[in-house]
N, C-alpha and C positions, 0 to 999 in steps of 0.2 A: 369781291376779290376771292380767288381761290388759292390755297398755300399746301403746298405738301412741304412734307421735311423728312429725311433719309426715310421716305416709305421701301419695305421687305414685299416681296410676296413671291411663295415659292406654293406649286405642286407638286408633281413628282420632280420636276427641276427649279430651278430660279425661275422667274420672271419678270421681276423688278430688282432691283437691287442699288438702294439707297438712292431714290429718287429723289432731288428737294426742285423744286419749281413756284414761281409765282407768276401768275397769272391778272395782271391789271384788270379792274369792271372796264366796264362800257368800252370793248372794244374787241377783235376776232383773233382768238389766237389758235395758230394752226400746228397743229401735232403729226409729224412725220415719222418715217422709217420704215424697212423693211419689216416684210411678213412675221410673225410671231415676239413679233420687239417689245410687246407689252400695254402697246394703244388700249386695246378695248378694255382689257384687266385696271387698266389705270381710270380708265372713264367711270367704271363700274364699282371702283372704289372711293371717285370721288362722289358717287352717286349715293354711295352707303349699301350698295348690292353685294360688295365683296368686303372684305378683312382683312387689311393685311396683320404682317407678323410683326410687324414690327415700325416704327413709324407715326407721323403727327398728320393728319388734314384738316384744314378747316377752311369753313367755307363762309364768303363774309363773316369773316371772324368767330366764328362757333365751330368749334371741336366734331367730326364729325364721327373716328374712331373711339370706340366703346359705348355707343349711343342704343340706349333701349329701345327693342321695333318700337313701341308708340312713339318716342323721341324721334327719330328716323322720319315718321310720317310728316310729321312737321317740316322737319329739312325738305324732303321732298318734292313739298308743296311750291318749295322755293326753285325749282330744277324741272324742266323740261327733257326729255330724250329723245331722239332718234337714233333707232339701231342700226345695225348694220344690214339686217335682210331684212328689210321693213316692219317683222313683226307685226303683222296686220292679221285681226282676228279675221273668222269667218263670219262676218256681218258686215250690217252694211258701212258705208262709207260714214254717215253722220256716225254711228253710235261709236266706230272705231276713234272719231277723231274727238268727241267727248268720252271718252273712255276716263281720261285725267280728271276729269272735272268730276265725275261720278264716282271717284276711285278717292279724291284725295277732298273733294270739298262739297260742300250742300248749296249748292243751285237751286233754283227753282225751275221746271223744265220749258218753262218759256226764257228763260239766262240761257240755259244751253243750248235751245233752238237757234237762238239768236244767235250766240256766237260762235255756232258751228256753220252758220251760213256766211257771216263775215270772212270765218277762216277761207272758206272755200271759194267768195270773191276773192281774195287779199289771193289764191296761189293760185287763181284763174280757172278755178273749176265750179263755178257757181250751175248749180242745181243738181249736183253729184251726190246728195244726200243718200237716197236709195240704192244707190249703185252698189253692187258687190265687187269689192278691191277686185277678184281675181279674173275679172273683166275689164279692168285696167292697165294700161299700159307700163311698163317702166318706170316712166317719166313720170304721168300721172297718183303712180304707188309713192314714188318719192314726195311729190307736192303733197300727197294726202299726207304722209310720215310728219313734212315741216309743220304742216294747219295743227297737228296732234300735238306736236312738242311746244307750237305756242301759244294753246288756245287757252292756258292758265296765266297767260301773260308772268311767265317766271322770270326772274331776274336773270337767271343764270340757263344756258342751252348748249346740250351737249348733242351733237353731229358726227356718228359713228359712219364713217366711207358715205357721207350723203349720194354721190354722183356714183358708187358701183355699178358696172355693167353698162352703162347708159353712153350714148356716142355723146361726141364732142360739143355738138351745139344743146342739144339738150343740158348735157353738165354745167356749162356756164349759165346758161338758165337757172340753173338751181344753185350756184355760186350767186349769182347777183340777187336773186329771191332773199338766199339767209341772207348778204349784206342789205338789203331794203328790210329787211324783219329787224336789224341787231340796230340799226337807225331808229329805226321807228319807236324801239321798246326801249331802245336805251339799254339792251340788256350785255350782260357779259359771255361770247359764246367761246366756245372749244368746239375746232373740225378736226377730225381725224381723217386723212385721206391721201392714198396712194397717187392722186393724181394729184402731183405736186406742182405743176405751172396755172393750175385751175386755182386750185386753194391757198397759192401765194396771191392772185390775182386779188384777192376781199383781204388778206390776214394784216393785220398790223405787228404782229408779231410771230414767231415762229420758233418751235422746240424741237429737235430729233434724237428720238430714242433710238438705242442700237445695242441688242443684247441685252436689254432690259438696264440699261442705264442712259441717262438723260446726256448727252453727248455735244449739242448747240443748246443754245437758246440768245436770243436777240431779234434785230429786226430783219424784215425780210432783204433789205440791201447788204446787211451784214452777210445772212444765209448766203445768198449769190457769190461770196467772195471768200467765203469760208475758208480757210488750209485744209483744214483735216480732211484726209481721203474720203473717210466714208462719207460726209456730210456732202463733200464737192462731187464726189459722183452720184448721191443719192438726188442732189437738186437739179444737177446736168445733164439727166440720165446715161450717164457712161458708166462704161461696163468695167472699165478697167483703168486705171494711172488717174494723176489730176489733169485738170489744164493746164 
């Protein structure tokens, strides 16, 4: 489970502003809203990358705010990532998608041979090992992103705009991959994503931030029928008034 409570976080402006959320294990919960609302700052704080100012997180029950970088690693350990622009190094495809495994835990390098090749069955890219990501397609850049965020088998996986850029049949694609991953592991995920009929399509549940405050949250049938303007036109995509 993951818990915020009146989390702060300000730059040169606000950005969050008393955010409290709970998020159920074993199950997809989908984080919406308009551009600079506070999504990615909020992922990266539950990740332990940011600070806020103010505010409680925890994440299966452990405190994750004022945690020493060694302390931190640990949590980590627990959390998978996918960014928003792939973040894919310049190497090849296995060593990018073991990256985690070599960064956070001691393998043996026949462990990570191995389950870099599973990764890459499991998201349909089996013998992709040597490829260099930037000979890769879109679609492909994304499945290598998923193999990388799950190949530590972490409880918890966080999906920064998994589907950006990418057209419509390919996106569901990688919509029904994360809900065949969050089955499989049993894990608890968070998508964050602008394409909101794709990412209601897997979520069991759903949150909209808006101006850096937490504004719905419930289920995805609730979302569909929501009053509040901005919610009803964020999920309808209408530009103007409600239904």
């Amino acid at each position: 489970m993951i818990e915020l409570f009146d989390v702060h976080k300000h730059f040169k402006e606000p950005v969050l502003r008393g955010v409290s959320l709970s998020v159920p294990a074993k199950g997809i919960y989908a984080l919406i809203g308009p551009g600079a609302a506070g999504k990615s700052i909020l992922f990266k704080i539950i990740a332990g990358l940011v600070t806020p100012e103010r505010g409680s997180v925890r994440v299966n029950g452990e405190e994750v705010v004022g945690r020493r970088e060694r302390e931190m690693m640990d949590l980590r350990r627990g959390i998978g990532m996918l960014f928003q622009n792939y973040a894919l190094f310049d190497l090849s495809v296995a060593e990018n998608i073991a990256f985690p495994l070599r960064r956070l835990f001691d393998f043996s390098e026949d462990e990570i041979e191995a389950r870099v090749a599973e990764r890459l069955e499991r998201v349909a890219l089996p013998g992709f090992q040597d490829r260099n990501p930037a000979s890769c397609s879109g679609g492909q850049k994304k499945r290598i992103g998923v193999a990388r965020a799950t190949i530590a088998r972490a409880p918890i996986v966080l999906y920064d705009e998994p589907t950006a850029g990418l057209d419509p049949v390919t996106s569901q694609k990688i919509y029904n991959l994360i809900r065949e991953e969050q089955r499989a592991q049993e894990s608890t995920v968070m998508v964050i994503s602008s394409d909101v009929n794709g990412v209601l399509s897997i979520a069991d549940r759903v949150g909209m931030l808006h101006k850096g405050r937490l504004i719905f949250d419930g289920t995805v049938d609730e979302a569909r029928v929501c009053p509040t303007p901005e919610v009803n036109q964020f999920v309808h995509g209408l530009t103007e008034g409600p239904l």
